[in-house]
Backbone as a chain_set.jsonl record, in Angstrom:
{"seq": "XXXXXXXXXXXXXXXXXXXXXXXXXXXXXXXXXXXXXXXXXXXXXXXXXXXXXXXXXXXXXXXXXXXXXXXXXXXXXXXXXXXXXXXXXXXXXXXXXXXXXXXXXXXXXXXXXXXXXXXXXXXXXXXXXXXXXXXXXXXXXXXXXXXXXXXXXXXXXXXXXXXXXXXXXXXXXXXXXXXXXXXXXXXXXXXXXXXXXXXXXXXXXXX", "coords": {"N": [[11.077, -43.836, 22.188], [10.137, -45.924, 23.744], [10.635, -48.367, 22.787], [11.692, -50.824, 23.473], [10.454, -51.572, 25.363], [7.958, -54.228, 25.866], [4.879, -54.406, 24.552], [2.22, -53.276, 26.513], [-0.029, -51.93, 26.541], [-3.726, -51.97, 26.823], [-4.787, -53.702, 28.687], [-3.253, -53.644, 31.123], [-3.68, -53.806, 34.04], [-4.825, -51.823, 36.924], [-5.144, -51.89, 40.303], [-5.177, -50.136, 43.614], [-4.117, -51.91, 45.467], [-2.929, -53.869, 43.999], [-0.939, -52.525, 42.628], [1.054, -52.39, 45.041], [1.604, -55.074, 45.66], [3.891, -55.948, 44.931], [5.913, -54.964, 46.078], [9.82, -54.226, 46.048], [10.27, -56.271, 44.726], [11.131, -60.057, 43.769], [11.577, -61.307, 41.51], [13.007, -60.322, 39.077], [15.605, -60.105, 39.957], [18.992, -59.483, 40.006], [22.302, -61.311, 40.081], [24.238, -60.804, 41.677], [23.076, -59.242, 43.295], [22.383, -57.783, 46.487], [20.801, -59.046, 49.528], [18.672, -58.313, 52.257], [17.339, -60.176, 53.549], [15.812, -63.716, 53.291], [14.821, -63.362, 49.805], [14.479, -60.703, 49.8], [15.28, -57.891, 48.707], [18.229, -55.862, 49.243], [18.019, -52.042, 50.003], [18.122, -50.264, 46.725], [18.927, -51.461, 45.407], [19.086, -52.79, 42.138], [17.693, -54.299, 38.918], [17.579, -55.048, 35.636], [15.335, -54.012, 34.474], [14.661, -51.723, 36.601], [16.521, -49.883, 35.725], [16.51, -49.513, 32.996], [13.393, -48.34, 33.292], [14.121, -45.787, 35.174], [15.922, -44.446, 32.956], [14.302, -44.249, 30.809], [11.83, -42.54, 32.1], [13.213, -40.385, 32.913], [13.699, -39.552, 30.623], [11.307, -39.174, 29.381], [10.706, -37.359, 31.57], [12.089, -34.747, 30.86], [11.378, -34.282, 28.501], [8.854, -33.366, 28.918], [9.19, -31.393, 30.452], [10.493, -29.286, 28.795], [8.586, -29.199, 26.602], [6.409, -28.22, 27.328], [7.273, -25.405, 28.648], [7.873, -24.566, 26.038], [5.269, -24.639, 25.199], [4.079, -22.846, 26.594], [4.277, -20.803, 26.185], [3.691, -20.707, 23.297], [1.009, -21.378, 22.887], [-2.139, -21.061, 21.554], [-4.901, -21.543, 22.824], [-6.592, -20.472, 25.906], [-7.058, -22.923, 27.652], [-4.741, -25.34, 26.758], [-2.27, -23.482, 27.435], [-2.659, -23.648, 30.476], [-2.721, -26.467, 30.791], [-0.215, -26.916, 29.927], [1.593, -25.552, 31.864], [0.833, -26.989, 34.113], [2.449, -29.436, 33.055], [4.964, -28.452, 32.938], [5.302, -27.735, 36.06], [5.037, -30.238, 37.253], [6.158, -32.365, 36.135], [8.422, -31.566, 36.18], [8.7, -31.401, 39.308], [9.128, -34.063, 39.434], [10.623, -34.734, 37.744], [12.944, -33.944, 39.552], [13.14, -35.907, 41.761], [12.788, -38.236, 40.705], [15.415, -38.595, 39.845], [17.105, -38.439, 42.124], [16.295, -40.97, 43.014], [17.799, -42.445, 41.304], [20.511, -41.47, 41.309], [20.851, -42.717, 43.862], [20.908, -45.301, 43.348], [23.01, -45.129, 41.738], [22.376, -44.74, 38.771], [23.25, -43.784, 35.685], [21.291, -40.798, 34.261], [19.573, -39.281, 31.112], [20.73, -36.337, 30.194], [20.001, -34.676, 28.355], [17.241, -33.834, 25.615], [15.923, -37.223, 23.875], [16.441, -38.706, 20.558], [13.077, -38.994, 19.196], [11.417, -37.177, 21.125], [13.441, -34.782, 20.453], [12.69, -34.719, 17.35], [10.328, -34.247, 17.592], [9.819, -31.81, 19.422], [11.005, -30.352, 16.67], [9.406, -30.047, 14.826], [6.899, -29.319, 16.363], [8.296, -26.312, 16.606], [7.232, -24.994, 14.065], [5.122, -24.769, 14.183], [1.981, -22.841, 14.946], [-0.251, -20.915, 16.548], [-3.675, -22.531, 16.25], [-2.939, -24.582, 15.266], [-0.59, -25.694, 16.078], [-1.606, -25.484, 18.756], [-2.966, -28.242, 18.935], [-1.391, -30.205, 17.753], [0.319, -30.316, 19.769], [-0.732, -31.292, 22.119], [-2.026, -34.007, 20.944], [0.411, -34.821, 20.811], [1.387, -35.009, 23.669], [-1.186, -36.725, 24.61], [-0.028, -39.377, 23.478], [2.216, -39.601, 24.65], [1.99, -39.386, 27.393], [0.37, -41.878, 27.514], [2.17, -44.056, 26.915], [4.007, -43.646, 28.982], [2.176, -44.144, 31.108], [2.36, -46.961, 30.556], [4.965, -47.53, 31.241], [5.352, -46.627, 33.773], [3.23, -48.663, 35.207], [4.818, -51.318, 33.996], [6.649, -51.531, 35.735], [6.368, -51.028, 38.275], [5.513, -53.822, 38.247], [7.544, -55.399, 37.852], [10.023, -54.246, 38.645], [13.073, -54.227, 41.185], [13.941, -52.503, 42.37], [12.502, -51.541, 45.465], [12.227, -48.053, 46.384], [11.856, -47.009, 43.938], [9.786, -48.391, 42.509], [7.387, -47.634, 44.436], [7.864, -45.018, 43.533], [6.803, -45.033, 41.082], [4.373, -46.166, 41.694], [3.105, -44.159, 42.768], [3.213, -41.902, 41.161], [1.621, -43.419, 38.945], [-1.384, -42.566, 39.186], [-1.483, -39.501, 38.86], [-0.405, -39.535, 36.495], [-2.36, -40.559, 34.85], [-3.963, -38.95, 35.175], [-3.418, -36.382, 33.852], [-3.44, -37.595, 31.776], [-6.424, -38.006, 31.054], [-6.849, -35.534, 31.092], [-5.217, -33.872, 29.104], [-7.259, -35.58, 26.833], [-9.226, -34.717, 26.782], [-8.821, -32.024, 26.761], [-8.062, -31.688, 23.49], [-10.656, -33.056, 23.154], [-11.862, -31.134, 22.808], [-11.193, -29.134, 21.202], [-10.747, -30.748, 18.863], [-13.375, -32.144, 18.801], [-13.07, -34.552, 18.865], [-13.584, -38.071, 20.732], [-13.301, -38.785, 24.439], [-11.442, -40.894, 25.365], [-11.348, -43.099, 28.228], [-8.911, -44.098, 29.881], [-8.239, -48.195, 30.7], [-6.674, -48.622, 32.896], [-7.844, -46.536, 34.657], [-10.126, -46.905, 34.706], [-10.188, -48.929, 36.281], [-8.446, -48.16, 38.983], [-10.643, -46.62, 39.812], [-12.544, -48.167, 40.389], [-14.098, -49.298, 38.401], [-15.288, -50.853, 35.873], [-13.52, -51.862, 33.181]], "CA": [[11.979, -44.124, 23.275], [9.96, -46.703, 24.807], [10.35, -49.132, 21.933], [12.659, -51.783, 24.101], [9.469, -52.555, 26.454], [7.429, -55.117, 25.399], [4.075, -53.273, 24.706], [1.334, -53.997, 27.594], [-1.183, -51.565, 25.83], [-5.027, -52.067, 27.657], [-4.384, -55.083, 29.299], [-3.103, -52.87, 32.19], [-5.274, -53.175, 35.268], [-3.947, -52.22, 37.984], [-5.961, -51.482, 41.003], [-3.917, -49.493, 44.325], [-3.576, -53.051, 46.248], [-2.051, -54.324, 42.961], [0.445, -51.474, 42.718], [1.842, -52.481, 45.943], [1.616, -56.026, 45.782], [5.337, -56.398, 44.297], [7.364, -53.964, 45.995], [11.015, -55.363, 46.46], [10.387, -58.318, 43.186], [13.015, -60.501, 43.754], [11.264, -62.303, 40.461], [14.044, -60.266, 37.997], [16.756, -59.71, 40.485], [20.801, -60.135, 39.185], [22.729, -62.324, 40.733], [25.195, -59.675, 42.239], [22.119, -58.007, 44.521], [22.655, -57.685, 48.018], [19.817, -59.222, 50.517], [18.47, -58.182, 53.594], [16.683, -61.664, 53.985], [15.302, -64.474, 51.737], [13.747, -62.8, 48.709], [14.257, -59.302, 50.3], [16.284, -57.191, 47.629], [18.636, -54.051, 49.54], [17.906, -51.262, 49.203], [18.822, -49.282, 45.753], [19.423, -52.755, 44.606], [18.262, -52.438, 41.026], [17.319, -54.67, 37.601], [17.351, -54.073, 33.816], [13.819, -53.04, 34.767], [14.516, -50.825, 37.072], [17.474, -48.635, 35.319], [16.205, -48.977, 31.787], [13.237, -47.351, 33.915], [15.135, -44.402, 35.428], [16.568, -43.369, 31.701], [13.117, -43.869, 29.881], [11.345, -41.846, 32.432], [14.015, -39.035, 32.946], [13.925, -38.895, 29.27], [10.043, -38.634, 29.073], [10.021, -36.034, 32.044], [13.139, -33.678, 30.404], [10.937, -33.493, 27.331], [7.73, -32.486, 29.032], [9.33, -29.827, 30.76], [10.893, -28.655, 27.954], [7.865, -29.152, 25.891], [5.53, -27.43, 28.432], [7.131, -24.378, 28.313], [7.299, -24.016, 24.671], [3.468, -24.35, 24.928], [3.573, -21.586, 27.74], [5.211, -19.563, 25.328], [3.385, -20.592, 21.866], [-0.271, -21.911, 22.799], [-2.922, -19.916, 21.797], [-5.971, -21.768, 23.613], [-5.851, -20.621, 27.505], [-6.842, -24.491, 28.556], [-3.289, -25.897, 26.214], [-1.335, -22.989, 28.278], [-2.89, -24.28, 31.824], [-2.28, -27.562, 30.846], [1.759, -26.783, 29.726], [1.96, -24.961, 33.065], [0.75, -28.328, 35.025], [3.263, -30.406, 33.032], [6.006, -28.267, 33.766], [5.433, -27.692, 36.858], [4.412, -31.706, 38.22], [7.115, -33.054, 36.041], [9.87, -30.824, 37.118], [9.064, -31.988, 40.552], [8.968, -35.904, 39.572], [12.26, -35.357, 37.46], [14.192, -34.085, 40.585], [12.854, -37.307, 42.866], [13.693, -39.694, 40.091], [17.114, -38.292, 40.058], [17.56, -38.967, 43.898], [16.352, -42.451, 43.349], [18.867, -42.828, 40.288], [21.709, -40.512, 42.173], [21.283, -43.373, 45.547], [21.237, -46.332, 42.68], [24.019, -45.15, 40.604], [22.074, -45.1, 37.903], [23.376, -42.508, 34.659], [20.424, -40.143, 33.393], [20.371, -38.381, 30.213], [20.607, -34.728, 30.285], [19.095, -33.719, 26.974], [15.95, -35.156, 24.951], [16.102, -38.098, 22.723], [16.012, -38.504, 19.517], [12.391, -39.157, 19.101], [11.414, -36.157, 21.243], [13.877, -33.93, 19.441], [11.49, -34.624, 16.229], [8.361, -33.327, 17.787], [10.159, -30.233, 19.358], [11.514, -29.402, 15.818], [7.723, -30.263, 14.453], [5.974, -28.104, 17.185], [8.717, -25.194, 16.671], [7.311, -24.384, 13.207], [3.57, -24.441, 14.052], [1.479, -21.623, 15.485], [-1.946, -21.066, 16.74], [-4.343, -23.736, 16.219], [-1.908, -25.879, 14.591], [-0.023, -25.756, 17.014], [-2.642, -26.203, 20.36], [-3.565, -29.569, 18.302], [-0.23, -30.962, 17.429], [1.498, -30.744, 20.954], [-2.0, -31.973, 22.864], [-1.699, -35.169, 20.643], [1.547, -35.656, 21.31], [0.887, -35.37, 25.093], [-1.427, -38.04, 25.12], [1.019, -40.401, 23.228], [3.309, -39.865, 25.466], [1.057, -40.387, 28.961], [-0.254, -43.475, 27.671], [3.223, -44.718, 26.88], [4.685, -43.331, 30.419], [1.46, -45.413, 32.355], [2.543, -48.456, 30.382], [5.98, -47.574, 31.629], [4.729, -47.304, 35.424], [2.495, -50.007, 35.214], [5.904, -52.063, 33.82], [8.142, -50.749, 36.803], [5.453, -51.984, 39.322], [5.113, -55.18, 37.952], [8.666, -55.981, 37.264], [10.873, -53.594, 39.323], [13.459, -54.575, 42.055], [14.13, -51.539, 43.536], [11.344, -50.775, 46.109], [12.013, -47.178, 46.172], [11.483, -46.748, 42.168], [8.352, -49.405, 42.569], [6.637, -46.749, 44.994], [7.196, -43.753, 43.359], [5.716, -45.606, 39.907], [2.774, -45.89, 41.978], [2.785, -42.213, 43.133], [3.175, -41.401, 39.749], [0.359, -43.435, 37.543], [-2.597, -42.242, 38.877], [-1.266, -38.553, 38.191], [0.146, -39.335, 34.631], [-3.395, -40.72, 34.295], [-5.384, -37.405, 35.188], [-2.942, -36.031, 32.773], [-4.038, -38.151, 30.121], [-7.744, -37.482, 30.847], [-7.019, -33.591, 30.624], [-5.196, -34.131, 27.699], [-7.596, -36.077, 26.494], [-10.642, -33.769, 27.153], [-8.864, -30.901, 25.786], [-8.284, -32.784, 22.381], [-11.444, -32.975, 22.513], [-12.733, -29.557, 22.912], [-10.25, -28.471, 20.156], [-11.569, -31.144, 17.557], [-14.366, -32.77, 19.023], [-12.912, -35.925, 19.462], [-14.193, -38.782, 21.791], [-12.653, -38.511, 25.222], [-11.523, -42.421, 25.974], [-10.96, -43.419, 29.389], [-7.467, -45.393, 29.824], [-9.019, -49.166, 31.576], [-6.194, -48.761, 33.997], [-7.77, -45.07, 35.692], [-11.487, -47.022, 35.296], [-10.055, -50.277, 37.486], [-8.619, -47.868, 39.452], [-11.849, -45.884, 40.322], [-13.457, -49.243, 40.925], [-15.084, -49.253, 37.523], [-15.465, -51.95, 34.843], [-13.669, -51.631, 31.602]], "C": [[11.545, -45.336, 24.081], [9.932, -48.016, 23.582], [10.787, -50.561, 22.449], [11.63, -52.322, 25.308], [8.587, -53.08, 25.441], [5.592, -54.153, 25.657], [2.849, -54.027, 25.635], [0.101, -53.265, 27.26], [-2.799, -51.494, 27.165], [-5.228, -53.133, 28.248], [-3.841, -54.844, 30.658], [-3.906, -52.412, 33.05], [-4.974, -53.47, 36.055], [-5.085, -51.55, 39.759], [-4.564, -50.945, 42.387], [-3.732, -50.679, 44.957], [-2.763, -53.628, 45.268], [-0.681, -53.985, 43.032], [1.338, -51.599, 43.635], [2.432, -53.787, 46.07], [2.985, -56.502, 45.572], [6.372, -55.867, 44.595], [8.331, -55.015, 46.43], [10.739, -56.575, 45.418], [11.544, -58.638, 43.125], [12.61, -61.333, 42.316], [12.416, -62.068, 39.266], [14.963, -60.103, 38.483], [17.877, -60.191, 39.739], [20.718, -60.767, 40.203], [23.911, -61.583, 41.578], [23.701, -58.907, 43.45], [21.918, -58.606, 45.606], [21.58, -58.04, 48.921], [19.551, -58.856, 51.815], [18.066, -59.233, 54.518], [16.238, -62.279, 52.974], [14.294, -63.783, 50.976], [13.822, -61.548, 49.235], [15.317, -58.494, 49.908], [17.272, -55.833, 49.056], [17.864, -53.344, 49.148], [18.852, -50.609, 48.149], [19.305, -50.624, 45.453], [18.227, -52.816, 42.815], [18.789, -53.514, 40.061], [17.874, -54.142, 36.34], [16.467, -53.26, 33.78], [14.102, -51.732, 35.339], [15.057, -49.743, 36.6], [17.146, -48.126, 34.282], [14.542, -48.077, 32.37], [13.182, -46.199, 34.257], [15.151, -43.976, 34.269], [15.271, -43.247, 31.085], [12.632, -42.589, 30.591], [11.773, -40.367, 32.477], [13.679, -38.511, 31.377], [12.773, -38.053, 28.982], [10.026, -36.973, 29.67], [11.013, -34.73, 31.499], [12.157, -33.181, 29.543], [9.506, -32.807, 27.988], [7.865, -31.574, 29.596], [9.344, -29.035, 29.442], [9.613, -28.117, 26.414], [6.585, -28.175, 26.157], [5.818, -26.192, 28.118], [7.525, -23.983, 27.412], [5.801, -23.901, 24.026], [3.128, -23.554, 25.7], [3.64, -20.46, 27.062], [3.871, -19.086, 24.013], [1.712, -21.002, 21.685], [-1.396, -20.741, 22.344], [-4.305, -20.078, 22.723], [-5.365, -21.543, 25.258], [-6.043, -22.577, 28.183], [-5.083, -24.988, 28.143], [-2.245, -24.837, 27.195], [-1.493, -23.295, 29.67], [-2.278, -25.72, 31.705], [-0.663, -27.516, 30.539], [2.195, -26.472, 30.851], [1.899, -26.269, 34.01], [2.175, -29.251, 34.716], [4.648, -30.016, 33.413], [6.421, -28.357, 35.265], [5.234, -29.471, 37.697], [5.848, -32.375, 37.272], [8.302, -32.595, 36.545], [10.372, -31.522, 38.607], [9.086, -33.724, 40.642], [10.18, -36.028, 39.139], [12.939, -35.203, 38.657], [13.738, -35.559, 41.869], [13.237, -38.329, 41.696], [14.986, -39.6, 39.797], [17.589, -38.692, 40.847], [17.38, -40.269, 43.682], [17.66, -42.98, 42.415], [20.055, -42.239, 41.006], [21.975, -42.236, 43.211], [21.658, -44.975, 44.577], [22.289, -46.488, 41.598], [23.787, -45.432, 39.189], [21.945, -43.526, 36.601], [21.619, -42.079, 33.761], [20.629, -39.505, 32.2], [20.209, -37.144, 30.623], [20.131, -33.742, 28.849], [18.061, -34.762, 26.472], [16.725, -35.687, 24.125], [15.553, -37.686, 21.831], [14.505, -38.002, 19.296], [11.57, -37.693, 19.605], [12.096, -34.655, 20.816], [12.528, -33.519, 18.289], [10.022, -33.569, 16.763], [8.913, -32.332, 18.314], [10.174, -29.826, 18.257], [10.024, -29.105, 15.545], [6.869, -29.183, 14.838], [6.653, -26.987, 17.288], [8.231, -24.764, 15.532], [6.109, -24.291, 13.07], [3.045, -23.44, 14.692], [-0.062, -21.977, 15.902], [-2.785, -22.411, 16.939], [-3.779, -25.001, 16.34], [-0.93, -26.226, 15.262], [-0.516, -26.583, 18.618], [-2.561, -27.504, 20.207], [-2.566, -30.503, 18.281], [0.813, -31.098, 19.034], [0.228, -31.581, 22.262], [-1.87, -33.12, 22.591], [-0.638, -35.082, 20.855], [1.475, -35.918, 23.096], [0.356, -36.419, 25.039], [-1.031, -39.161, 24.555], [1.691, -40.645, 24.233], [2.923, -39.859, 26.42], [0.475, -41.634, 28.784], [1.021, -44.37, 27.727], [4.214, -44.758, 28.219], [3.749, -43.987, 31.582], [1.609, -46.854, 32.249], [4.148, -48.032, 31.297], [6.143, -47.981, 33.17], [4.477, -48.005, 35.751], [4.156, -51.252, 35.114], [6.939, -52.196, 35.221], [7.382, -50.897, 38.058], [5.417, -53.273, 39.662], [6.229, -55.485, 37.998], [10.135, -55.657, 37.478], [12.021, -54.284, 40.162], [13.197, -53.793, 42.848], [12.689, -50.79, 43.808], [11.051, -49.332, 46.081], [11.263, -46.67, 44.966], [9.92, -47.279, 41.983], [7.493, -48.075, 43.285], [6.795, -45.506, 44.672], [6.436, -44.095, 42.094], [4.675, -45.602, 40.328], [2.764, -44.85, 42.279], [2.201, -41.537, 41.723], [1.991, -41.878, 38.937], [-0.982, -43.151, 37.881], [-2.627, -40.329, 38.337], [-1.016, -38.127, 36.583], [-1.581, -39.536, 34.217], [-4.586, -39.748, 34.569], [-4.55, -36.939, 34.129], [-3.393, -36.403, 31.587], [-5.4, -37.925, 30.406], [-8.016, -36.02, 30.61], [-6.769, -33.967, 29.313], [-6.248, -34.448, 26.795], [-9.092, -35.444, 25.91], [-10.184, -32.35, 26.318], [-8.619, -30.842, 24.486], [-9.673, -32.844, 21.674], [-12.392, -31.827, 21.97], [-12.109, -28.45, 21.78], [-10.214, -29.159, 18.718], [-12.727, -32.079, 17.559], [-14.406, -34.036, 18.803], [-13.505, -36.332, 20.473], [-13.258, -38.772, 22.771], [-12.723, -40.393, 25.46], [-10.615, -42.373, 26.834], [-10.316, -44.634, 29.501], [-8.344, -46.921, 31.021], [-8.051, -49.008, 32.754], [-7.134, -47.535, 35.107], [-9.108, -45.802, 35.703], [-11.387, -48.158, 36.043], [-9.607, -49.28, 38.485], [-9.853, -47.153, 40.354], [-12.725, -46.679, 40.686], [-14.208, -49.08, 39.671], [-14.537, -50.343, 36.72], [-15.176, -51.539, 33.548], [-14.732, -52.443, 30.56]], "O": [[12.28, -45.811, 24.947], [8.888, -48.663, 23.657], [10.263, -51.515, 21.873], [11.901, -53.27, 26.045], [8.433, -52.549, 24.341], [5.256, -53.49, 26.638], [2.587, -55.219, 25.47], [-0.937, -53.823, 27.616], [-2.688, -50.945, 28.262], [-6.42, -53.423, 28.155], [-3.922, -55.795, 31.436], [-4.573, -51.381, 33.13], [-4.738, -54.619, 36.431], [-5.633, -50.45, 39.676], [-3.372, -51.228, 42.264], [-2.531, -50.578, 45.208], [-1.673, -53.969, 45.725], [0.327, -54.633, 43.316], [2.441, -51.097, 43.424], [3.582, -53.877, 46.5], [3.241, -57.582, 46.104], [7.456, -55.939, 44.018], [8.108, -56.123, 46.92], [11.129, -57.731, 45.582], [12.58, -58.099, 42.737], [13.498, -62.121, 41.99], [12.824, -63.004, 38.577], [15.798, -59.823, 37.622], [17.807, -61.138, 38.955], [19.807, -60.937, 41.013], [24.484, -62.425, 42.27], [23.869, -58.022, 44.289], [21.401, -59.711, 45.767], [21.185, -56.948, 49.329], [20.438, -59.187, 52.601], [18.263, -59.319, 55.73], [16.165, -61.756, 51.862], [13.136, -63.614, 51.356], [12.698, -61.091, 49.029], [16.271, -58.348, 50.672], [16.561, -55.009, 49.63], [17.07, -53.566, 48.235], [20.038, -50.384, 48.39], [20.511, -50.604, 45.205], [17.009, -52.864, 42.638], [19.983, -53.812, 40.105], [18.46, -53.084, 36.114], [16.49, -52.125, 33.305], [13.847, -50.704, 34.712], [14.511, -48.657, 36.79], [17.202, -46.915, 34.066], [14.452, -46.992, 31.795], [12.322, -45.449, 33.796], [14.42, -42.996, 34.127], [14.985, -42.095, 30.759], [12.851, -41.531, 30.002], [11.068, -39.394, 32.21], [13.46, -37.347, 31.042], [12.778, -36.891, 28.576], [9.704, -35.927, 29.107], [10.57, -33.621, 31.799], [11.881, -31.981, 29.556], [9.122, -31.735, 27.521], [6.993, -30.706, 29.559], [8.435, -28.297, 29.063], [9.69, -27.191, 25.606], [5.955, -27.541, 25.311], [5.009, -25.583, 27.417], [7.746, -22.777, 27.522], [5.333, -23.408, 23.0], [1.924, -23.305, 25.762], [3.147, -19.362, 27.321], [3.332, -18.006, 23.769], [1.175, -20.968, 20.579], [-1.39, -19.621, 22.853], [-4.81, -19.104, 23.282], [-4.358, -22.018, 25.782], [-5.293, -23.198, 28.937], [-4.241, -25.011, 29.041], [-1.339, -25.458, 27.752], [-0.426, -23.244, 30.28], [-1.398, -26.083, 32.485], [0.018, -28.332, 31.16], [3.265, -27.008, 31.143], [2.914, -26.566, 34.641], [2.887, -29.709, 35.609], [5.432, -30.763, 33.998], [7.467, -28.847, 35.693], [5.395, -29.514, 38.917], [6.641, -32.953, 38.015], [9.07, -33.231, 37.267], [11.455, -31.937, 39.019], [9.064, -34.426, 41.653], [10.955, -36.88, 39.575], [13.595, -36.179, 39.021], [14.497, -35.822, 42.802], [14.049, -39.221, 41.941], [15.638, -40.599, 39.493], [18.584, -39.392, 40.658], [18.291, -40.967, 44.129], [18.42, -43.851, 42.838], [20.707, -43.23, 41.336], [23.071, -42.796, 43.245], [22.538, -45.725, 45.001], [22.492, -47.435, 40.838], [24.541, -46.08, 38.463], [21.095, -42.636, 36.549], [20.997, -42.784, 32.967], [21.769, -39.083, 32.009], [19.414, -36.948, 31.542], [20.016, -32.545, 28.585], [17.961, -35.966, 26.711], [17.76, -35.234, 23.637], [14.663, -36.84, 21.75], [14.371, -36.783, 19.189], [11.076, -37.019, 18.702], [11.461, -33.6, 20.832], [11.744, -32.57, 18.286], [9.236, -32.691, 16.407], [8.549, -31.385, 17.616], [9.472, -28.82, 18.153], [9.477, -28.085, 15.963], [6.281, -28.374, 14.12], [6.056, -26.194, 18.015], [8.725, -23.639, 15.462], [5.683, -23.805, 12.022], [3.986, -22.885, 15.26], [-0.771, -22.952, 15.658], [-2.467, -23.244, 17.788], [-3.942, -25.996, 17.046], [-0.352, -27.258, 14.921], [-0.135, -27.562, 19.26], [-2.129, -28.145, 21.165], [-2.786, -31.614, 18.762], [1.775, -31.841, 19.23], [0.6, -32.361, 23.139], [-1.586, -33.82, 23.562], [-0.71, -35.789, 21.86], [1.524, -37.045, 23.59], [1.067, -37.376, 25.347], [-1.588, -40.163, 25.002], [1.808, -41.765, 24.73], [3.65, -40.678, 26.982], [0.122, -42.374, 29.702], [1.022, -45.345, 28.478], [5.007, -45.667, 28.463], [4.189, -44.318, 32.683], [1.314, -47.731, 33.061], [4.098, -48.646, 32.362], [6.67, -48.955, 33.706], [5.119, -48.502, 36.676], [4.485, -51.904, 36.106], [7.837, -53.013, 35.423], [8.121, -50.852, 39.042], [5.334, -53.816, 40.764], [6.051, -56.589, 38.513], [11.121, -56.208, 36.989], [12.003, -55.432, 39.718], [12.49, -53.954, 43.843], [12.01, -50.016, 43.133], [9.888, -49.021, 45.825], [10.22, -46.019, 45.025], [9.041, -46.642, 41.404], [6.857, -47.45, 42.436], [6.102, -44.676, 45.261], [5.381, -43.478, 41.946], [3.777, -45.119, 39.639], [1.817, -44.408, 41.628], [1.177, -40.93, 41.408], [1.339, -41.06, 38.288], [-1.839, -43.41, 37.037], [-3.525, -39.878, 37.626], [-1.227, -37.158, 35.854], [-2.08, -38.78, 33.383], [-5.773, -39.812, 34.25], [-5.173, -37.169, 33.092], [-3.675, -35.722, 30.602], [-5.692, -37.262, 29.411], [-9.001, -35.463, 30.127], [-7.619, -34.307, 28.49], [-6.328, -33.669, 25.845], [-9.759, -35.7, 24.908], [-10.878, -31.737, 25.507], [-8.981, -29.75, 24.049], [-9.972, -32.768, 20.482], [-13.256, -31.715, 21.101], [-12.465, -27.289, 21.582], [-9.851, -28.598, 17.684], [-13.063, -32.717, 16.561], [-15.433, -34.676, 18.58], [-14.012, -35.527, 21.253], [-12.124, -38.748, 22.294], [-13.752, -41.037, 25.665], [-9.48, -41.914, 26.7], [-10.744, -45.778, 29.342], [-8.959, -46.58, 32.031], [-8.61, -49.281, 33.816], [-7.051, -47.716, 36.322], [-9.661, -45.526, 36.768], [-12.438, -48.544, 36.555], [-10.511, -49.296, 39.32], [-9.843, -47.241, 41.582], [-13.718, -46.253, 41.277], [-15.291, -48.567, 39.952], [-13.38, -50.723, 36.896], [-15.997, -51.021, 32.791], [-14.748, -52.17, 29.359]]}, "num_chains": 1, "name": "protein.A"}
């Protein structure tokens, strides 16, 4: 689903003065958006950035509800059922606020998963147990690394201020997400736990 952004990968270093540095970017504005003053977008004045945005993210957070509690249901490790319980519950409350920002910007959400997420529901409806814990964990942290490039993108490149500040609300959370994930991954095949460079610039650390 996120194939239409240009991929920004580990090259993403964003520190919290960064994250702010751009709210209101009149750098991609249309030519139809409404000013309050020179270079000072309306509000709910929105981009390509900002809307294509809105639908990626809605899309992401529909499926991790939905994905969540089929791992509340089907996990057998208790960490993979704590962790399904977090994503339901933290995305639930991020989809209904990116609704309100899309609702005040007139901007259409979908209401069911995409394609792409389809696939890995059907995928993770026919596994069990182990095979199961393993196969929806990796997909989690696919899909938080691809949702902090998304943030990170929607920071950098946003109009609408509102949308810009909850992207920052949002990536240092997606990015404890991906370090759980990441940790319980490992504790389930003794994988290496690698720390995204955006969460070690945040923390003041040196990739």
């Amino acid at each position: 689903m996120y194939r239409h952004i240009v991929t920004i990968g580990g090259s993403i270093l964003l520190s919290a003065g960064t994250a702010y540095a751009q709210i209101g970017n009149p750098a991609g504005m249309g030519a139809d958006t409404r000013m309050t003053g020179p270079g000072s977008p309306a509000p709910h004045q929105t981009n390509n950035q900002d809307r294509l945005f809105a639908q990626l993210l809605a899309a992401g957070g529909l499926a991790e509800v939905e994905l969540g509690r089929m791992a509340g249901g089907k996990a057998k490790a208790e960490a993979v059922k704590q962790f399904a319980d977090m994503m339901v519950r933290d995305h639930t409350d991020a989809n209904a606020r990116i609704k309100e920002l899309a609702d005040a910007a007139k901007i259409p959400l979908p209401a069911e998963l995409d394609g792409d997420h389809r696939v890995v529901r059907d995928r993770l409806e026919k596994l069990s147990d182990e095979a199961f814990d393993a196969a929806y964990i990796k997909a989690q942290i696919v899909d938080h690394q691809k949702t902090a490039q998304l943030l990170a993108w929607e920071i950098s490149f946003g109009e609408d201020g509102d949308m810009q500040r909850q992207a920052a609300a949002m990536l240092p959370v997606v990015l404890d997400h991906l370090r759980r994930a990441q940790e319980i991954n490992a504790m389930l095949t003794g994988a290496a736990v690698r720390i995204p460079p955006q969460a070690m610039v945040m923390n003041g650390q040196k990739p």
